[in-house]
C-alpha positions as CSV (number, residue, x, y, z in Angstrom):
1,X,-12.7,40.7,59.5
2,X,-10.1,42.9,57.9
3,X,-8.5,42.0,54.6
4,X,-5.5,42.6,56.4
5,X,-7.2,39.6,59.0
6,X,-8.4,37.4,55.9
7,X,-4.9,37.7,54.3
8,X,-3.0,36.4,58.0
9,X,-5.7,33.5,58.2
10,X,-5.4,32.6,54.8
11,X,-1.6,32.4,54.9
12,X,-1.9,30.7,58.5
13,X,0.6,33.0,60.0
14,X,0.5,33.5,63.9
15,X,-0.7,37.0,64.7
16,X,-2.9,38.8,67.7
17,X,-5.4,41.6,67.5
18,X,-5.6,44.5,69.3
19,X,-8.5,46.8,70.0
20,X,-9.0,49.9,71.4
21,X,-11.7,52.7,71.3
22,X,-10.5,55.2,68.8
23,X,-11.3,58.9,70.0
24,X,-11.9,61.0,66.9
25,X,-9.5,63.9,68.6
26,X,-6.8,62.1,68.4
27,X,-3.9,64.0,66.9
28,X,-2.1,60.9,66.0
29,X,-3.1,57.8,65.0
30,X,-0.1,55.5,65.3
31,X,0.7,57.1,69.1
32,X,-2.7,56.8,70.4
33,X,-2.4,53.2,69.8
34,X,0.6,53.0,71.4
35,X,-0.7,54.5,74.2
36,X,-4.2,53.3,74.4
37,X,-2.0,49.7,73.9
38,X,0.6,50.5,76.5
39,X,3.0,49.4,73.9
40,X,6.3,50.7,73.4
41,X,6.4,53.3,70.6
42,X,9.3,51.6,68.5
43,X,7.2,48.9,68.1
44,X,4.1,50.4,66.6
45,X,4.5,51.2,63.0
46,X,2.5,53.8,60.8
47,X,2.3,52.5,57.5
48,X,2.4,55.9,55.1
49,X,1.7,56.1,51.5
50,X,4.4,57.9,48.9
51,X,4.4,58.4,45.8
52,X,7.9,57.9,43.4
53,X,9.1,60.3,41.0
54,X,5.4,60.8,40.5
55,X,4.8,58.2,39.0
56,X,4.0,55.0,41.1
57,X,3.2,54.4,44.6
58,X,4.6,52.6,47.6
59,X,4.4,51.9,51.2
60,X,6.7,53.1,53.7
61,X,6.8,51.5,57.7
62,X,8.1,53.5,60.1
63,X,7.9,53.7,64.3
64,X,5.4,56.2,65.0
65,X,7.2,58.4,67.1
66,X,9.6,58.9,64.1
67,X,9.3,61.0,60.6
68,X,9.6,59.6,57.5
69,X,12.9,61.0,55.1
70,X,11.6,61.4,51.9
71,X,15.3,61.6,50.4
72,X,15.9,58.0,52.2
73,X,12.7,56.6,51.1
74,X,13.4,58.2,47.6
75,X,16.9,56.7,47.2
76,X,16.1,53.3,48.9
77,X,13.8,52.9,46.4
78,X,16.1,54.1,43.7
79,X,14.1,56.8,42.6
80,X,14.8,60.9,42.7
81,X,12.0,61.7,44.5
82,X,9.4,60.7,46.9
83,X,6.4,62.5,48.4
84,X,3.5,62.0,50.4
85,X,0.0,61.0,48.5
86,X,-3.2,62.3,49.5
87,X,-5.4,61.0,51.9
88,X,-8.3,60.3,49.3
89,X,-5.7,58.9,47.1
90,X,-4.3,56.4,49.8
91,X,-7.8,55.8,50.6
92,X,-8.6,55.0,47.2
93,X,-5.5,53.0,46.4
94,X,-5.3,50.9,49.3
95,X,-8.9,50.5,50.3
96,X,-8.5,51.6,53.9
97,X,-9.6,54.2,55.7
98,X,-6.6,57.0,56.4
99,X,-5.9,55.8,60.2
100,X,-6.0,52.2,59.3
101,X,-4.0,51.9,56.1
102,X,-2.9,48.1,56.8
103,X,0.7,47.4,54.6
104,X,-1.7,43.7,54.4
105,X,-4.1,43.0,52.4
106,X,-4.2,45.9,50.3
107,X,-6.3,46.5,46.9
108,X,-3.3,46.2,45.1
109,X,0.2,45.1,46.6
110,X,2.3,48.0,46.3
111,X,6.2,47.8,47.1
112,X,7.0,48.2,51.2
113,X,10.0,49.1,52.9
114,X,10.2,49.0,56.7
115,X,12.5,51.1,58.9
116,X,15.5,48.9,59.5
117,X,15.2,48.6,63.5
118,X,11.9,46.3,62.7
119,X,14.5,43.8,62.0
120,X,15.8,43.9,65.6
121,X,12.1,43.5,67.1
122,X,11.1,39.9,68.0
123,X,7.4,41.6,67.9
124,X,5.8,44.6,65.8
125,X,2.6,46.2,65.8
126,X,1.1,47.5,62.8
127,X,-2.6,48.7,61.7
128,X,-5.2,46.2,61.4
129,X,-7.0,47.6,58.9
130,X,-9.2,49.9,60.8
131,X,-9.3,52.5,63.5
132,X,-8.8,51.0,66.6
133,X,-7.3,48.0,65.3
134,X,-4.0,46.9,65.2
135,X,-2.2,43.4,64.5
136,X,0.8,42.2,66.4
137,X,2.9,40.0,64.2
138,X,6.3,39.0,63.9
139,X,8.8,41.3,61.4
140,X,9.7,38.6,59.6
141,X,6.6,37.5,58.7
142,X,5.1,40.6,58.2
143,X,8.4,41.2,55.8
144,X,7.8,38.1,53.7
145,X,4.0,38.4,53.7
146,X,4.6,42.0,52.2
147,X,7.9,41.0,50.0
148,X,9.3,44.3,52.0
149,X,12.7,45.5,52.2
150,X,14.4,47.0,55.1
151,X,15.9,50.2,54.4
152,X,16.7,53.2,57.3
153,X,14.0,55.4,56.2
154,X,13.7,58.2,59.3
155,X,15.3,61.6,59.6
């Protein structure tokens, strides 16, 4: 078990896991689980780790086929600027491995938005806390579970 698993037991929200064999050459995370997963790419979301005006941290959600707009992120959140962390510094900050970043059950909870279409899914996909791993789980759920907001976050 994941914390992100403990965390959906705990709250005894309805969820499925998904598990694939993760191959090491994979270029991208997010799509190889869509595709190993047959599962439509809007659905699966990367969950990427930014930091604000360099000075806190958050999570962004996003459909992995999609890139993430720092300037929307940046100004959702009402800050001037956002920017990607390091790996070892997600790592660190989240306690997952880069690959697995759950937005659940996280070392510390830090604030999450979610590309707005999530809200249009009746089903979302998002890691499970390892490679090879990922939860389904419904976006409302997953929004109150992570007190998210819903913002349009892509370019």
């Amino acid at each position: 078990m994941t914390p992100a698993i403990n965390l959906l037991n705990k709250k005894k929200l309805p969820y499925q896991i998904l598990k694939y064999v993760h191959d090491t050459s994979a270029p991208a995370y997010g799509l190889e689980a869509a595709e190993k997963l047959s599962l439509p790419v809007n659905s699966v979301f990367k969950t990427l780790v930014v930091e604000l005006d360099g000075k806190s941290c958050a999570v962004a959600l996003i459909p992995v086929n999609q890139k993430l707009s720092m300037k929307k992120l940046a100004k959702a959140a009402g800050s001037k600027k956002a920017s990607m962390i390091r790996p070892e510094d997600a790592e660190r900050i989240t306690g997952y491995q880069v690959g697995g970043v759950s937005p659940l059950g996280q070392k510390k909870a830090l604030p999450t938005w979610l590309h707005v279409s999530a809200q249009w899914l009746q089903r979302m996909y998002v890691s499970g806390g390892r490679r090879g791993l990922e939860i389904e789980i419904s976006p409302p759920d997953l929004i109150g579970l992570v007190r998210g907001k819903v913002a349009d976050l892509t370019e």
